[in-house]
PDB file of N, H, CA, C and O in Angstrom:
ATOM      1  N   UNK A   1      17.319  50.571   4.852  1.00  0.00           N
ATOM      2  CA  UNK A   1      18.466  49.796   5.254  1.00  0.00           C
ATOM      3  C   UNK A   1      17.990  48.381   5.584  1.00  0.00           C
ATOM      4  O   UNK A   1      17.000  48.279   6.309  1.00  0.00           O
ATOM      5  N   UNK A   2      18.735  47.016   5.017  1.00  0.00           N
ATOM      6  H   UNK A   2      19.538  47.098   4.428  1.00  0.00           H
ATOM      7  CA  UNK A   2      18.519  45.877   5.284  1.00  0.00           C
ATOM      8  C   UNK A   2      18.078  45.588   7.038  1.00  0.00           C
ATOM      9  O   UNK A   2      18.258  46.355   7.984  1.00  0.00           O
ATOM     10  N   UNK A   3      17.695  44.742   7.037  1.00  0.00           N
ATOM     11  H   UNK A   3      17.549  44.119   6.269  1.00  0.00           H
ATOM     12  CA  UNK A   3      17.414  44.822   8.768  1.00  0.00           C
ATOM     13  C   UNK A   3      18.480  43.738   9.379  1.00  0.00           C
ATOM     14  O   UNK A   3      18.764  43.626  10.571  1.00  0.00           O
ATOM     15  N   UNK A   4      19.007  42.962   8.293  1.00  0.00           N
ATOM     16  H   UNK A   4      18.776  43.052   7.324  1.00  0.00           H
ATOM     17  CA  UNK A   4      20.804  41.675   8.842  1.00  0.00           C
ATOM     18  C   UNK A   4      21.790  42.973   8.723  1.00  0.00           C
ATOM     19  O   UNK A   4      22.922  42.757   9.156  1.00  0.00           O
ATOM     20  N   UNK A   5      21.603  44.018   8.314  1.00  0.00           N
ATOM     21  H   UNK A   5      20.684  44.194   7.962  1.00  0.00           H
ATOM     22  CA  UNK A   5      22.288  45.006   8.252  1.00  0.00           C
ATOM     23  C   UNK A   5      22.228  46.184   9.855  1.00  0.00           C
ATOM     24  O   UNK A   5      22.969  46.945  10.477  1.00  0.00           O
ATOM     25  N   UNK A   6      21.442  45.888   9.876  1.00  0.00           N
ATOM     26  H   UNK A   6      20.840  45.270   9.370  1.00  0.00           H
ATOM     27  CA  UNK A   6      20.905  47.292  10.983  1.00  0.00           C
ATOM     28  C   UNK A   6      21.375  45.845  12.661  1.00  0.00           C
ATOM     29  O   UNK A   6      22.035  45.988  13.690  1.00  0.00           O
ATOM     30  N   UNK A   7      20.731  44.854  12.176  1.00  0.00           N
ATOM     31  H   UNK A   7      20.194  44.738  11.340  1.00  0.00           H
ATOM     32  CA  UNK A   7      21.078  43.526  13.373  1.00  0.00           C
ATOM     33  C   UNK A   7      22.394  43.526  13.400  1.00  0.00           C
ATOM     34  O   UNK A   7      22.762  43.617  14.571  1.00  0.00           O
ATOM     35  N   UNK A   8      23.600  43.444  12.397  1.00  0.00           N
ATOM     36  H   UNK A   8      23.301  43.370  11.445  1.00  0.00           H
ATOM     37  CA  UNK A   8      24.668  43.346  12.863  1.00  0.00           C
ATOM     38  C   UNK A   8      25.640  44.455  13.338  1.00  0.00           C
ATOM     39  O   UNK A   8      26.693  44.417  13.974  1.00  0.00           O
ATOM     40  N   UNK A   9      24.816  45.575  12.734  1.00  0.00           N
ATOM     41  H   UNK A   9      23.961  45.606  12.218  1.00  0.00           H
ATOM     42  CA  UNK A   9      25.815  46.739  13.476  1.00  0.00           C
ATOM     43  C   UNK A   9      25.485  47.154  15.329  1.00  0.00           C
ATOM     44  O   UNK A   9      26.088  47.910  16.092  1.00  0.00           O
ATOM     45  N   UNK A  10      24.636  46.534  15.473  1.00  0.00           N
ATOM     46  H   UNK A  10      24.146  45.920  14.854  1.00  0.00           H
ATOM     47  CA  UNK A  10      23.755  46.583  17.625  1.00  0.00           C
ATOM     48  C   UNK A  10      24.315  45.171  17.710  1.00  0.00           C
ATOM     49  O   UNK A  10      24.804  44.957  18.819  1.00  0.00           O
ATOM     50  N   UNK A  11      24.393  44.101  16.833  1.00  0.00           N
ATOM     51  H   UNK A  11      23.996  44.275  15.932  1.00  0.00           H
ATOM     52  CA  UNK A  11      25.014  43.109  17.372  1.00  0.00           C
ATOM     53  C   UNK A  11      24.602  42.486  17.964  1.00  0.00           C
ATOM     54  O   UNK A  11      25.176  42.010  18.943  1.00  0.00           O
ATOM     55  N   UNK A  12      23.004  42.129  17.493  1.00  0.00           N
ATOM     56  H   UNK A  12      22.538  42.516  16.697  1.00  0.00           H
ATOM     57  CA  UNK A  12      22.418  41.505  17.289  1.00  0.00           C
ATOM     58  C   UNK A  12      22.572  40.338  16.281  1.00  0.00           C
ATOM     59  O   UNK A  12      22.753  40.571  15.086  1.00  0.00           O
ATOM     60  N   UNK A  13      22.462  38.460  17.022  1.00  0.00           N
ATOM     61  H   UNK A  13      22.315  38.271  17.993  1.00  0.00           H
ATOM     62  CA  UNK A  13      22.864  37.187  16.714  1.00  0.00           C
ATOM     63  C   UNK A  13      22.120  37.165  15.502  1.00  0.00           C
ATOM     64  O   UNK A  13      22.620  36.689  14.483  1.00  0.00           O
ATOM     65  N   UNK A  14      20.884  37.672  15.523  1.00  0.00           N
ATOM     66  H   UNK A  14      20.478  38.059  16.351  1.00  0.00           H
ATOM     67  CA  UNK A  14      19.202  37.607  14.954  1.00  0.00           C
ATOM     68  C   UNK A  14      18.418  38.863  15.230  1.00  0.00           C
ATOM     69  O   UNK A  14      17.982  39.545  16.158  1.00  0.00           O
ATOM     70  N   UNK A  15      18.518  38.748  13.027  1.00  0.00           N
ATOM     71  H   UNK A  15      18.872  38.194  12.273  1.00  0.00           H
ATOM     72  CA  UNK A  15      17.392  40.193  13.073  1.00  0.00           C
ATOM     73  C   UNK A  15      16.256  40.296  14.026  1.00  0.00           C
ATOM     74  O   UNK A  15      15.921  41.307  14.643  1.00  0.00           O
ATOM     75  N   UNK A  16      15.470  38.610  14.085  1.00  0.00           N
ATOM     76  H   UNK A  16      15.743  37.789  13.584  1.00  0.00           H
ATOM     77  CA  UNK A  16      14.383  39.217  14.460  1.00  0.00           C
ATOM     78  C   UNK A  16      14.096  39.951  15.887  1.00  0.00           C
ATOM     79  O   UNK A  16      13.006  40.378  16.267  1.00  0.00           O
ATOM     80  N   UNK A  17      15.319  39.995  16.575  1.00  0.00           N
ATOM     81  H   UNK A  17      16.205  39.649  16.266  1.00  0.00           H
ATOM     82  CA  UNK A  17      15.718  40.886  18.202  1.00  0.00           C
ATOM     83  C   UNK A  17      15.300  41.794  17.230  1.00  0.00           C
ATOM     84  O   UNK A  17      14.126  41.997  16.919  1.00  0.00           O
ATOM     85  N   UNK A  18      16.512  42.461  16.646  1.00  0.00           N
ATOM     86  H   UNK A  18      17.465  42.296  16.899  1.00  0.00           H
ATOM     87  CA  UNK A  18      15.973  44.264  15.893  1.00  0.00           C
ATOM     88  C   UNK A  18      14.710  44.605  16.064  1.00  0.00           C
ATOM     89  O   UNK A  18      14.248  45.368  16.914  1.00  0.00           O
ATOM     90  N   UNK A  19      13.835  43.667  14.734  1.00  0.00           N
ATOM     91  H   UNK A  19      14.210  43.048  14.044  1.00  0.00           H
ATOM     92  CA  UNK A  19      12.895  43.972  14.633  1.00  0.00           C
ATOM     93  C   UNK A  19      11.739  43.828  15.833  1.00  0.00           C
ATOM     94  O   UNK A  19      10.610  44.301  15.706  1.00  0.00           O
ATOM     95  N   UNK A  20      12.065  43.306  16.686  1.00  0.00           N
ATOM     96  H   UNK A  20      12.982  42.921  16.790  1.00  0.00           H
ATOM     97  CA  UNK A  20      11.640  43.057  18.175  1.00  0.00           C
ATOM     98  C   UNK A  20      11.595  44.469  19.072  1.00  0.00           C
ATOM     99  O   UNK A  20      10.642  45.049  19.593  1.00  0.00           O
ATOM    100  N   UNK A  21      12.392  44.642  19.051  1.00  0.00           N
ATOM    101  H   UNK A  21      13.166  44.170  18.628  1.00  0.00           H
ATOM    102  CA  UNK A  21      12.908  45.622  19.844  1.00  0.00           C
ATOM    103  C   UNK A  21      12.590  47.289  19.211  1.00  0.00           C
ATOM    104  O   UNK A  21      12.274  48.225  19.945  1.00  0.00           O
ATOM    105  N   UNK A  22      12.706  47.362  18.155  1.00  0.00           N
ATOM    106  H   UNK A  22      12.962  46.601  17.558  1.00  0.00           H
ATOM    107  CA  UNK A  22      12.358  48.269  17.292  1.00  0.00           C
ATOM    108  C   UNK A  22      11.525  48.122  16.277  1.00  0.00           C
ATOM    109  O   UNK A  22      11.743  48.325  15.082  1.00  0.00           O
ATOM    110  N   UNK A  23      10.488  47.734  16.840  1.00  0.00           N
ATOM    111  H   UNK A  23      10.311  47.569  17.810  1.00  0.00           H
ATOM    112  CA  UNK A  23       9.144  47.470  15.703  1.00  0.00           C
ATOM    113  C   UNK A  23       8.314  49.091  15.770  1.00  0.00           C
ATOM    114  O   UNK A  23       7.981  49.851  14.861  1.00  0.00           O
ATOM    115  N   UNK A  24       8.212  49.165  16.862  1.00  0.00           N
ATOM    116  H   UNK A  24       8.483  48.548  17.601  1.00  0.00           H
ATOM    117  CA  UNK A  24       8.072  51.298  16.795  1.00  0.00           C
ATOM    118  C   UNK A  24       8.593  52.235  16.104  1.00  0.00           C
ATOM    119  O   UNK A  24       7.944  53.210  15.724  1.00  0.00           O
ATOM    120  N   UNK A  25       9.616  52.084  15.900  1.00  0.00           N
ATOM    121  H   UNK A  25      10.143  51.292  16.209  1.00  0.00           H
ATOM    122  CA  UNK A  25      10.370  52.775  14.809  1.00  0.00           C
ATOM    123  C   UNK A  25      10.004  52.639  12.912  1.00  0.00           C
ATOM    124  O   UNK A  25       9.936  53.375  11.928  1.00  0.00           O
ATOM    125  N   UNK A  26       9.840  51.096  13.299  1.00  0.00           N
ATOM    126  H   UNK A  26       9.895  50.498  14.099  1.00  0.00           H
ATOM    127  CA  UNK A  26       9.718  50.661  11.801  1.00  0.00           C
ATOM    128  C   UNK A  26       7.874  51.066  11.233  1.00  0.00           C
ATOM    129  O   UNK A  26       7.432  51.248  10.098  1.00  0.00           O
ATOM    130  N   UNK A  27       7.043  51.091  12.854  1.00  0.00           N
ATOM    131  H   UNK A  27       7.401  50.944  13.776  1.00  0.00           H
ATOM    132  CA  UNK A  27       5.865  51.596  12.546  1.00  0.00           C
ATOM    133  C   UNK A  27       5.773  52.840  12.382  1.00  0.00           C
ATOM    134  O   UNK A  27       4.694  53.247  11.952  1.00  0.00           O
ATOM    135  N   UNK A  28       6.663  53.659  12.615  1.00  0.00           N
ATOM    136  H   UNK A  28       7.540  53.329  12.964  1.00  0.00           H
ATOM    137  CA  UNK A  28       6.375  55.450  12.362  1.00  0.00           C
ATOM    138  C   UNK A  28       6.905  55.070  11.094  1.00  0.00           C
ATOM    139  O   UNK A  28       6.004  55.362  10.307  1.00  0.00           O
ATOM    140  N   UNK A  29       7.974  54.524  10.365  1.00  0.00           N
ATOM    141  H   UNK A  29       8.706  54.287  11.004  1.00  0.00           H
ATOM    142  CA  UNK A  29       8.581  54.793   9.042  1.00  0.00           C
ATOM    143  C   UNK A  29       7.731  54.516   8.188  1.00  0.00           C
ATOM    144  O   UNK A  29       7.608  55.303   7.249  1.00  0.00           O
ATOM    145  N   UNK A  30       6.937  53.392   8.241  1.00  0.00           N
ATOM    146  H   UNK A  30       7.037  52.753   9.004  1.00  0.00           H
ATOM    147  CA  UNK A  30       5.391  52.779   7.645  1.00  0.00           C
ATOM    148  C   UNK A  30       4.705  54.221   7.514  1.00  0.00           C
ATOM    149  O   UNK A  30       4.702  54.777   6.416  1.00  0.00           O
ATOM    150  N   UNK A  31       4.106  54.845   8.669  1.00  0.00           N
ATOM    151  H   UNK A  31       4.109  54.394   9.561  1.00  0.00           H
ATOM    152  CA  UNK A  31       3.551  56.018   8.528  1.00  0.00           C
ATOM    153  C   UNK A  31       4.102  57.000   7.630  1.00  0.00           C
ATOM    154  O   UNK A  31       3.508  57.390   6.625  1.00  0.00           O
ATOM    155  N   UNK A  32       5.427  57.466   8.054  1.00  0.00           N
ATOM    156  H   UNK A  32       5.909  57.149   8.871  1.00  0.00           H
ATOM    157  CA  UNK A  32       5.822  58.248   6.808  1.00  0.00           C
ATOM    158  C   UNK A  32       6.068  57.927   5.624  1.00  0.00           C
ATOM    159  O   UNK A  32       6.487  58.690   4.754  1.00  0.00           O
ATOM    160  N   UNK A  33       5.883  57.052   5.537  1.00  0.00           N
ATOM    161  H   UNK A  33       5.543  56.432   6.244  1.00  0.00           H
ATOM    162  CA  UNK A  33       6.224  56.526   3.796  1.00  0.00           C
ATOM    163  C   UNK A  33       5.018  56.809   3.209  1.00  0.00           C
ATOM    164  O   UNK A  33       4.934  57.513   2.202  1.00  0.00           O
ATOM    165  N   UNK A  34       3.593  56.060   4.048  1.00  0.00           N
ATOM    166  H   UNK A  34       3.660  55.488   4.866  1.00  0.00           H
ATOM    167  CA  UNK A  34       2.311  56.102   3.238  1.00  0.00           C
ATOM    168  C   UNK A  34       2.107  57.839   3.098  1.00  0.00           C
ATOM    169  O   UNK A  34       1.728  57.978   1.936  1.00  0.00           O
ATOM    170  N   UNK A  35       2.161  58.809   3.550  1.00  0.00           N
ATOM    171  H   UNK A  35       2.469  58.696   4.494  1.00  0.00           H
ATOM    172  CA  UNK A  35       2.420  60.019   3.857  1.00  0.00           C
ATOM    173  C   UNK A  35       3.074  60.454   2.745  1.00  0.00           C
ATOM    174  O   UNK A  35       2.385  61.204   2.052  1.00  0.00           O
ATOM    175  N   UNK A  36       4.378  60.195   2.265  1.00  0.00           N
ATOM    176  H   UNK A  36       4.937  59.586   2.827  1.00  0.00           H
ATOM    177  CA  UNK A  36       4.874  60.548   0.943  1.00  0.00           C
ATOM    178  C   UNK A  36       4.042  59.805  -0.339  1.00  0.00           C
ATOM    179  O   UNK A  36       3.691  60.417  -1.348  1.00  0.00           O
ATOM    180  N   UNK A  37       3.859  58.722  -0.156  1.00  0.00           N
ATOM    181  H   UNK A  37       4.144  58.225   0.664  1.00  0.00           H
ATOM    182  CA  UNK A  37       3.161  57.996  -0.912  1.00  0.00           C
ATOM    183  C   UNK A  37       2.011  59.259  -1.920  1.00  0.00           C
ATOM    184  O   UNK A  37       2.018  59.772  -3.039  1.00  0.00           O
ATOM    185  N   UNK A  38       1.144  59.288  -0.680  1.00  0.00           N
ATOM    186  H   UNK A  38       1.138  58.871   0.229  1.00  0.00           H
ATOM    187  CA  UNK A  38       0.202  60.119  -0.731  1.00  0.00           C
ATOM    188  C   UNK A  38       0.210  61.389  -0.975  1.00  0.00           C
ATOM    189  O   UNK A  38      -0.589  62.039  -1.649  1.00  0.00           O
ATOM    190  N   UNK A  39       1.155  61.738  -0.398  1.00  0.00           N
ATOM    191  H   UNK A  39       1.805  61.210   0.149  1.00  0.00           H
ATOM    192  CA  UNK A  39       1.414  63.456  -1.640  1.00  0.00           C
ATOM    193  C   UNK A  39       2.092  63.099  -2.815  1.00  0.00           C
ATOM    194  O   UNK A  39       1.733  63.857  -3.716  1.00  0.00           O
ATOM    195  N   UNK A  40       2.958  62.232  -3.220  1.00  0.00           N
ATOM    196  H   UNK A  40       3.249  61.616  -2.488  1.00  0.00           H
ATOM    197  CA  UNK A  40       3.208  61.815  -4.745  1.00  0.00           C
ATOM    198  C   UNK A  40       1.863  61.461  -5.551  1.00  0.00           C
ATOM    199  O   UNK A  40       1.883  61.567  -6.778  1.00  0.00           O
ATOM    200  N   UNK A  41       0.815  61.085  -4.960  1.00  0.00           N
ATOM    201  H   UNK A  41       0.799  60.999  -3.964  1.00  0.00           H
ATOM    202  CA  UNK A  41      -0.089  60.405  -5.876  1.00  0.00           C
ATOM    203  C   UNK A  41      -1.235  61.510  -5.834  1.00  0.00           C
ATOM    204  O   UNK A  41      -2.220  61.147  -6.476  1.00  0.00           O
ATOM    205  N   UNK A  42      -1.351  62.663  -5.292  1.00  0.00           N
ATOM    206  H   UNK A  42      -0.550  62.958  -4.770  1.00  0.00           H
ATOM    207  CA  UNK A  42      -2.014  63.758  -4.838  1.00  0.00           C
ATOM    208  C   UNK A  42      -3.388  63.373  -4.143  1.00  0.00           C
ATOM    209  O   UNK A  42      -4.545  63.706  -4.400  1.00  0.00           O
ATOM    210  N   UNK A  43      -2.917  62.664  -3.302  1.00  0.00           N
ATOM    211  H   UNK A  43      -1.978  62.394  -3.093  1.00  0.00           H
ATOM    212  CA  UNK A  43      -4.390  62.906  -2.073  1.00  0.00           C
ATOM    213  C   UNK A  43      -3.987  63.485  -0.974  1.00  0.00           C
ATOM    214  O   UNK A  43      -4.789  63.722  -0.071  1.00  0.00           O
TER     215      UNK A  43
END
């Protein structure tokens, strides 16, 4: 999901609050992605 997307539905002026505020979130999703990544590519 866009992050001017995810900022205007909390209503937030400016993404970069979101991403401020929820940079933890966006670091576990980092984790799970490389995680799928990595069983698609078989390691």
């Amino acid at each position: 999901m866009p992050v001017h997307v995810v900022a205007a539905r909390f209503g937030h002026a400016d993404p970069s609050i979101t991403l401020r505020v929820y940079a933890h979130v966006i670091r576990a999703a980092e984790a799970s992605a490389a995680d799928i990544f990595a069983q698609a590519i078989g390691e």
